[in-house]
C-alpha positions, 0 to 999 in steps of 0.5 A, a space after each residue: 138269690 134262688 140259684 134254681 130261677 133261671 138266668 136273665 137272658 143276655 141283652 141283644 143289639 137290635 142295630 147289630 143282631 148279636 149278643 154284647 159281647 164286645 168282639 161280636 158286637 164290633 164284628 155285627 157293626 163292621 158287617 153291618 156298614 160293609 153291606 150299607 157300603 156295598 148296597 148305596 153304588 148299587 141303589 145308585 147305579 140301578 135304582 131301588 126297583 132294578 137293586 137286588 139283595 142277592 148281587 148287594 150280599 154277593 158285593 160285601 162278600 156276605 151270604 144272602 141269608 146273612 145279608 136278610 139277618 141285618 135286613 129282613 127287605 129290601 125297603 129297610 136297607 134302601 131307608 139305612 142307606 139314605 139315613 146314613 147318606 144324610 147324616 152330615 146334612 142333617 146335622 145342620 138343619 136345625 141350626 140355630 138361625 138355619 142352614 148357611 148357603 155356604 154350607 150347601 156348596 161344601 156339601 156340593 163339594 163333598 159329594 163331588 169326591 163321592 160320585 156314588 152319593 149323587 148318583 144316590 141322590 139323584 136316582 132315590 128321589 126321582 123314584 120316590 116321587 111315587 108314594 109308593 115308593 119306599 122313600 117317598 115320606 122320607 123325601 118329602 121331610 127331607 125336602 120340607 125340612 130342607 127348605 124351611 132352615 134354607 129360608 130361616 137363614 135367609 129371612 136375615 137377609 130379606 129382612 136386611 133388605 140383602 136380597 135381590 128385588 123380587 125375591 123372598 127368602 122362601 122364593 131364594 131358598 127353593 132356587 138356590 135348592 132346585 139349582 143344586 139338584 139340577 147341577 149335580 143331575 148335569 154332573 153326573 153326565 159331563 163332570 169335566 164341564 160342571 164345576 158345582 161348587 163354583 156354579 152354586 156360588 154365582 147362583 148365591 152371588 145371584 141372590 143375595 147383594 152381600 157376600 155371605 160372610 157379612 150374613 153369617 154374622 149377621 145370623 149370628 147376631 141375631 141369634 144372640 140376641 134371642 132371650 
């Protein structure tokens, strides 16, 4: 080997911005998550137009500067943000046999015990509307994909002849979904008097004729008998 060549430059982490070295790579992931921990209540309580970079970095006790290293703008922190906030759903999506409705209401139940999430929720996608906005494709997946493993689930039981007359598992899924938003907008504003989870289960009880463990199975059998 030619010790005159120069040496390889060291590898960097994109995600964290520093060089891999095991404490400044630990330190550049705990930073990291600290301003997406500051920046999702504030995203949620004023929205991606009223958010500043400035009052995130002053949160997380990070200069604006040191805030802008990680993320250049501010549309790339709002996509981070909801990335992470969507991570436990999204690991159902695409499910064998799709999402279970059960699965809704514990996701009901988690985003109770975290306020800020809702709020998140409710504010992002309002605004995202807006094909101008930022988040706007994302929303549009976020629904579409939501809503095709939602009906999957319950082809099951249209196809069982489980579900109440008039009702598709395409039409199910989208009130079941729409339900659920509605529900946790009402939480935000009386949550002593909205009970999510509980509401989301009459409104299952509304759809389906069998509890929704005799369809699990039945999704379950359906799967195994996929070649």
């Amino acid at each position: 080997m030619d010790d005159s060549a120069p040496a390889p430059a060291p590898a960097v982490d994109a995600a964290a911005g520093s060089l891999r070295e095991p404490g400044r790579y630990r330190k550049g992931i705990a930073k990291r998550e600290a301003i997406l921990d500051a920046a999702l209540p504030v995203f949620g309580q004023v929205g991606f137009h009223g958010a500043s970079l400035r009052e995130i970095a002053r949160q997380c006790g990070v200069s604006h500067q040191s805030l802008m290293h990680y993320f250049p703008t501010k549309d790339e922190l709002l996509m981070a943000v909801l990335r992470r906030r969507d991570e436990r759903l999204r690991r159902h999506f695409d499910d064998e046999g799709g999402m279970r409705v059960d699965e809704l209401v514990e996701l009901a139940e988690y985003n109770v015990d975290v306020p800020v999430v809702i709020s998140l929720f409710i504010t992002a996608s309002a605004e995202a509307v807006s094909s101008e906005h930022p988040a706007h494709e994302y929303y549009r997946d976020y629904y579409d994909r939501i809503v095709r493993s939602t009906t999957a689930y319950l082809s099951v039981a249209a196809d069982r002849g489980w579900l109440r007359p008039g009702y598709s598992a395409a039409a199910a899924a989208r009130v079941v979904l729409a339900v659920q938003d509605g529900l946790q907008l009402q939480w935000l504003y009386e949550r002593d008097a909205v009970n999510v989870a509980e509401l989301m289960r009459l409104v299952i009880g509304s759809v389906l004729t069998v509890p929704t463990s005799e369809l699990d199975e039945a999704v379950r059998e359906e799967a195994r008998r996929r070649p």
